[in-house]
N, C-alpha and C positions, 0 to 999 in steps of 0.2 A: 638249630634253634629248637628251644624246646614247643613241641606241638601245643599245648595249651597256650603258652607265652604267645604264642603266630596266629592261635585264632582271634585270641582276647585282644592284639596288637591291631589285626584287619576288622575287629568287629567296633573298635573304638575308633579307626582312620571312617570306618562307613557312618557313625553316630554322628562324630562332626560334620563330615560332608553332607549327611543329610539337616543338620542343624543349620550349617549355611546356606544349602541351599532354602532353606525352611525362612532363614533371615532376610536373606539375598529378592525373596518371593513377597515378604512381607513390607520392605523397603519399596521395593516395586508398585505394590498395592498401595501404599500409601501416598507415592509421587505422583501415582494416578489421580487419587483421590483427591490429592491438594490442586491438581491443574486441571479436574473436573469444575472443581468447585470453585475459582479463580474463572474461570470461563464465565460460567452460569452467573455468577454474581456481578460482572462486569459487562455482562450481555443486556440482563433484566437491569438494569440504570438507564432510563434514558437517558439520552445525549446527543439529541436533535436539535439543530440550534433552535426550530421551533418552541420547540417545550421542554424541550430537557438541559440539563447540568451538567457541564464537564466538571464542575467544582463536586459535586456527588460521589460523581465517580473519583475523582483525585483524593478524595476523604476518606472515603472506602479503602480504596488501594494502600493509602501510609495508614491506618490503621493497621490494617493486615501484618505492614511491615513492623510497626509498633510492637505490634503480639510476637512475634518472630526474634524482636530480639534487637533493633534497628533503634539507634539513636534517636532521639525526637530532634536532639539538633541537627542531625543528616538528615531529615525529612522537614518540608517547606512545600503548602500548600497556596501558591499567591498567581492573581492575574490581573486585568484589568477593571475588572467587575464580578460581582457578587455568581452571576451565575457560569463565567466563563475559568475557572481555576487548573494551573494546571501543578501535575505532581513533580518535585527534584526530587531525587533521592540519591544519595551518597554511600556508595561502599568502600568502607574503608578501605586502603592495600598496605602495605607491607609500610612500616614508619621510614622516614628517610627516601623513600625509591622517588629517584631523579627522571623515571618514568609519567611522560603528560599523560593527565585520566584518558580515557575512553569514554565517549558517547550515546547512549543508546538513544535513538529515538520512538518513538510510538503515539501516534494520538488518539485519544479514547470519542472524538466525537465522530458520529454517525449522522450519514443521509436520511431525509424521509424517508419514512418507509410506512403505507397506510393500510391499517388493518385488515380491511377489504376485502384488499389485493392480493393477502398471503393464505396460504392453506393452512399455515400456523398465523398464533401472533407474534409479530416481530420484536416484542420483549418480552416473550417467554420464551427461555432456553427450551426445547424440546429435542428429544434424540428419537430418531425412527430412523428406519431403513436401513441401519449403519451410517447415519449421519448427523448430526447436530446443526437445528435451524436457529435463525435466529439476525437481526440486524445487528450486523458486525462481521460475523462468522467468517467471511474471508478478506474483511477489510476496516479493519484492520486489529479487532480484540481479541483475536486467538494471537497474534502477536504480544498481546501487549499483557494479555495471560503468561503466555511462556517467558517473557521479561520477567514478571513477577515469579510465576512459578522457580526461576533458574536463581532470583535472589535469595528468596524462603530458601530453599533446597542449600545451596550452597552454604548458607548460615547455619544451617543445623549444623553442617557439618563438620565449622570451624575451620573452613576453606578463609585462608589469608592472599588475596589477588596479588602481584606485583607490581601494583598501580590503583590507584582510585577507578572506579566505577561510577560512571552517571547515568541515571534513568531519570527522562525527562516523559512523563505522559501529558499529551497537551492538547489541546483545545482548537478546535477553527481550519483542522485541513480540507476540512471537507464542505467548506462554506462557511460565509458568516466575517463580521469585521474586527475579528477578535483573536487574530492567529497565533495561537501559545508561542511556537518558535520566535516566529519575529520580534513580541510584545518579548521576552525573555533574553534575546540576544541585545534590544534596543535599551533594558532597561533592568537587568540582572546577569549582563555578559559573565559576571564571576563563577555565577553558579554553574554553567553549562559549557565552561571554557575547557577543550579536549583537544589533545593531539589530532583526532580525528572522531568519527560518528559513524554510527554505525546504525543505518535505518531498513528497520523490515518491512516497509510499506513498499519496496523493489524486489523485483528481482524473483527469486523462489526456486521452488521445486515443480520442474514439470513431469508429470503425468499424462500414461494412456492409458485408461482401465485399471487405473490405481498401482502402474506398475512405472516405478520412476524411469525418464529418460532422458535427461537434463536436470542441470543446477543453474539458474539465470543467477548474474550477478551484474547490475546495474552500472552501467559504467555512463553513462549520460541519460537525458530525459529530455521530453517536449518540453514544451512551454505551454502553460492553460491562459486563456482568455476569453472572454465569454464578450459579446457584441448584440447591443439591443435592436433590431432594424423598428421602426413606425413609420405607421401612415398614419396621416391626419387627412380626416374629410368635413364636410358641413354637414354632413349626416342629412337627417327629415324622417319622412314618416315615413314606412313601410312598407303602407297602401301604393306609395310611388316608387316601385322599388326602379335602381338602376344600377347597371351591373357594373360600373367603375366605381365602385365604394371601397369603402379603406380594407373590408376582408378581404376582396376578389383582389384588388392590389399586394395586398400582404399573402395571397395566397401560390399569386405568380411567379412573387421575388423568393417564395419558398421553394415551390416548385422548378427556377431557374438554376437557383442553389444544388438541387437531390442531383441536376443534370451536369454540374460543373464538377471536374475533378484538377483538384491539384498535382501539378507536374509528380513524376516518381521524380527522387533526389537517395540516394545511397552513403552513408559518411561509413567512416570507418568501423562505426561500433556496427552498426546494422551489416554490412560487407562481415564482418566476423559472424556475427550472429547467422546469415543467412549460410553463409561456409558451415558453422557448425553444426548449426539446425538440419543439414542436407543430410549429415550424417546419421541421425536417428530418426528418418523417414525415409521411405521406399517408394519405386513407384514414380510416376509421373509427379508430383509435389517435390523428391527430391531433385528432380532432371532439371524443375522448375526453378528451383533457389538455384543449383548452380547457372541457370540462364539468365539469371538477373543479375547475375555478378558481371556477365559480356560487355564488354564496351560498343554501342550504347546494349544496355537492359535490351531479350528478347520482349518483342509487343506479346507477343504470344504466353509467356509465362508470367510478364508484369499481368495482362488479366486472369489469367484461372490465379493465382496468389492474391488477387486484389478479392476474389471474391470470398476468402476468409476473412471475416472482420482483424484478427490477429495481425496478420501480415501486411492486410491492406494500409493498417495501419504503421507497420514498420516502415513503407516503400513512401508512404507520401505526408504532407498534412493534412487534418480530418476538421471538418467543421461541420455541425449537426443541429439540425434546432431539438432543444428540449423542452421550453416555454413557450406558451400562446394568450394571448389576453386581448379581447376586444369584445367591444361595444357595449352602449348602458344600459339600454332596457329592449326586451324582447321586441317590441312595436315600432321600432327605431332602426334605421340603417345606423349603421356603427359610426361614428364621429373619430374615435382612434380604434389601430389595431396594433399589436405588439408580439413580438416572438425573441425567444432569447438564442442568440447561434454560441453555441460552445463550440471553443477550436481549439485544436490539440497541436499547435508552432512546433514544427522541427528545427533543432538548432543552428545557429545561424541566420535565423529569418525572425522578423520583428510582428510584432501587431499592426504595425501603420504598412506595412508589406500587405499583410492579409485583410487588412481594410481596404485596400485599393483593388485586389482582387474582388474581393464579395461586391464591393460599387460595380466593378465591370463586367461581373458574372449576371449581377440582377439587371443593371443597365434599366435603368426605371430612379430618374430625378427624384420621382415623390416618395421614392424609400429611402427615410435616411437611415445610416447606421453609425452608432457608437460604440466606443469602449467605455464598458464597465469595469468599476476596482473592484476591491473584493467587496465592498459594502454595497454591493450593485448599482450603485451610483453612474451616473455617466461622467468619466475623464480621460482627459487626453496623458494623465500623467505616467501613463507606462506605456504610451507608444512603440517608444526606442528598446523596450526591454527587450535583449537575449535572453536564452538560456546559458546558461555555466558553463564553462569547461569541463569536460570528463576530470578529476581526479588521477594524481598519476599512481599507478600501481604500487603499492604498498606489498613488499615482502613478508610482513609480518602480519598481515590480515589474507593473506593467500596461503601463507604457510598453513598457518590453523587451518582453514580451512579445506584445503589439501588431505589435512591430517584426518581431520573429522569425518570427512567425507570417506575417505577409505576404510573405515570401520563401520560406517554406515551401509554405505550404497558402493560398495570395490568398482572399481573401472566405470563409474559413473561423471560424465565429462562437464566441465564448465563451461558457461556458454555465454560471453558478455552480449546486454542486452541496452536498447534503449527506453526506457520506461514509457508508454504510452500515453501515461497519463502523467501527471506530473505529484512531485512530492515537496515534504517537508526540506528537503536537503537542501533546495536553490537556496533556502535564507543560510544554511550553515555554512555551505559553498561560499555563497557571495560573501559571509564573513571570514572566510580563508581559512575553514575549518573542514579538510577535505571528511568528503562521504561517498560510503557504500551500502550497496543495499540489497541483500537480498535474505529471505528467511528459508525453515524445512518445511514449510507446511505444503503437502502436497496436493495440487491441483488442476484435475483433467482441462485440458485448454476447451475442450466443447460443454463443462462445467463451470464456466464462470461466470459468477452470478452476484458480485459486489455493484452494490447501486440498483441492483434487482431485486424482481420477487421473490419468495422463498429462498435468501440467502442459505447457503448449508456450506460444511467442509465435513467430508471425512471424519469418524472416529478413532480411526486408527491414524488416519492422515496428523488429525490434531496431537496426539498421543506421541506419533514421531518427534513431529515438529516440536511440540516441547523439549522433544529430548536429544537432539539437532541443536536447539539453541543452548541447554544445559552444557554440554559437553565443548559447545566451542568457543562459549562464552568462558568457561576453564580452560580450557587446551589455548588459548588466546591470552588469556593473564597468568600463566605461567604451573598451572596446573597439567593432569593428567585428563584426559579427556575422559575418563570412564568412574 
């Protein structure tokens, strides 16, 4: 070869490769950019049922998508009232494909969260320490970002899915009488009718010191129900005080409660989980989970496990007061007192199960206790509720997932899990629309801080996670994951 020809040949292969990678860095910069900003603006919306708007945010969000390129007729912003709205969004896939859509779930409303309390404000996006605060930040708007970010991105690119895509952002999981899901299955089944769903409010990435060491992926969940206990007394003045008044009663049947633990019970998914989870723990914790798999559970290792909030929660059902309200005027022994017990139902076990418990734990006639619905109302009418059935395993939402994961995180294991808290999926489940649930967003188990103070995730963690969900939401409808 002629020498001139050989250098001019390698100096122009080095021009391109730095031009690509010059491209490649710029693309990168930009997906950044679009899922920073996607964050932030979905963060700063309130959407407390107190005072804020899921309908704000769902406007926002299909605008976005509007700008992008998105049909106005694939985008439908509708709920039951003015402030509860939530987003469909429709991506188109390939014409003709005999493929049922796909599900996405996410809902954009948020817990109190009171300004106070936080060292930031809870609707200001703020980034410090390598973290991004903020109400929502691990429950559940960095999900519902990376949804949006993964539709934007993939449209630019003229990505054609092999099937319909739905993103549903909705309203009311986090409290309130107004639950997107349900009001949307009960009264717009068409729009949100999928093979299957797929919800990131489960499941996830676990982390220890920001170094991933599990993939959760939801294969069942509790049951939530929340139970009002009262005392009523005749109150009087004060100056008389006597110590069998409605607080000191309500404060007994509290304190009977903190003392009462519900039986350990192990079902299949948690038995996996506690086998898997052995495996990426050391040390007396792991000696522990495999002790709890013995017939019966060692006593010994059901307590030290019990006394991580995490676990304890896997091994039993959890009821907890979060609310307290009593008496009218400071000069006044209290006439009522009230406390709200949220309980977290392991499946197979009902609310009128765990109301006969909490009766025999308080053992005190003059406390009664009721079920609340979601409107907090007192009803007897979901006594008899289970939780679902797990979902049966789906090849084709493992496959992807498999695939993805190995160019993310190589040799990083799956770990079915039971949700502790409960989610959107029961309504899609019980509609016969199986669901899964787990996202990327990476998060230390002694970091978890949804429904808390100073909510934060990760800046890199969120960064992943976007791009976790990009990739397998392609690798999933018939793309390449990269």
């Amino acid at each position: 070869m002629n020498v001139f020809r050989g250098v001019l040949c390698a100096c122009t292969v080095a021009a391109f490769s730095t031009l690509a990678h010059a491209q490649a860095a710029a693309t990168e910069a930009a997906n950044r950019s679009l899922a920073r900003d996607l964050f932030r603006q979905i963060i700063e919306i309130n959407t407390t049922d107190s005072v804020g708007s899921t309908t704000v945010a769902a406007e926002a969000m299909r605008k976005r998508l509007l700008d992008a390129g998105f049909p106005a007729a694939d985008l439908a912003v509708l709920g039951p009232n003015p402030r509860k709205g939530n987003l469909v969004a429709r991506y188109r896939g390939k014409p003709g494909s005999t493929k049922k859509p796909i599900l996405l779930l996410g809902h954009i409303d948020v817990v109190e969260a009171k300004p106070e309390d936080w060292s930031t404000d809870p609707f200001v996006f703020t980034e410090k320490d390598g973290y991004f605060y903020g109400r929502g930040t691990q429950d559940m708007k960095d999900s519902v970002a990376a949804f949006m970010a993964s539709f934007i991105r993939l449209r630019r690119e003229g990505f054609v899915p092999d099937r319909d895509i739905i993103l549903a952002l909705t309203a009311d999981e986090e409290g309130g009488a107004s639950n997107g899901v349900s009001w949307l299955l009960k009264n717009h089944r068409n729009l949100i009718d999928a093979g299957y769903a797929l919800n990131a409010d489960a499941g996830g990435l676990n982390t220890l010191k920001g170094k991933p060491v599990s993939l959760g992926v939801e294969a069942t969940e509790k049951l939530y129900a929340d139970f009002r206990l009262t005392v009523t007394d005749p109150g009087g003045h004060s100056s008389l005080p006597r110590r069998e008044n409605a607080i000191y009663k309500l404060a007994t049947a509290l304190s009977r409660l903190e003392a009462y633990r519900f039986p350990v019970e192990l079902n299949t998914v948690t038995r996996g989980y506690f086998l898997a989870a052995a495996k990426t723990v050391t040390g007396q914790p792991a000696d522990d989970m495999r002790a709890v798999l013995s017939t019966p559970p060692s006593a010994a290792a059901v307590k030290r496990l019990s006394e991580v909030p995490l676990y304890n929660a896997m091994l039993r059902t959890t009821c907890v007061a979060t609310m307290l309200e009593a008496g009218h005027a400071p000069n006044a022994l209290p006439q009522r007192a009230q406390a709200n017990i949220n309980c977290r139902i392991l499946p197979g076990h009902t609310p009128r199960e765990i109301r006969a418990r909490l009766v025999a734990a308080i053992n005190d006639p003059s406390v009664t206790v009721q079920l609340l619905n979601s409107a907090q109302a007192a009803s007897d009418e979901g006594l008899d509720d289970v939780s679902v059935a797990p979902p049966p395993l789906n090849p084709e939402v493992f496959s992807a997932l498999r695939s993805v994961i190995a160019t993310m995180w190589p040799g990083l294991s799956v770990v079915p899990e039971m949700e502790t808290g409960a989610t959107d999926s029961k309504y899609t489940m019980a509609a016969g629309i199986p669901s899964y649930g787990f996202c990327g967003m990476g998060i230390d188990e002694d970091d978890s801080r949804a429904h808390g103070r100073d909510e934060r995730l990760g800046v890199e963690a969120y960064y992943r996670g976007v791009e976790f969900q990009y990739r397998y939401l392609k690798t999933l409808t018939g793309g390449a994951g990269k």
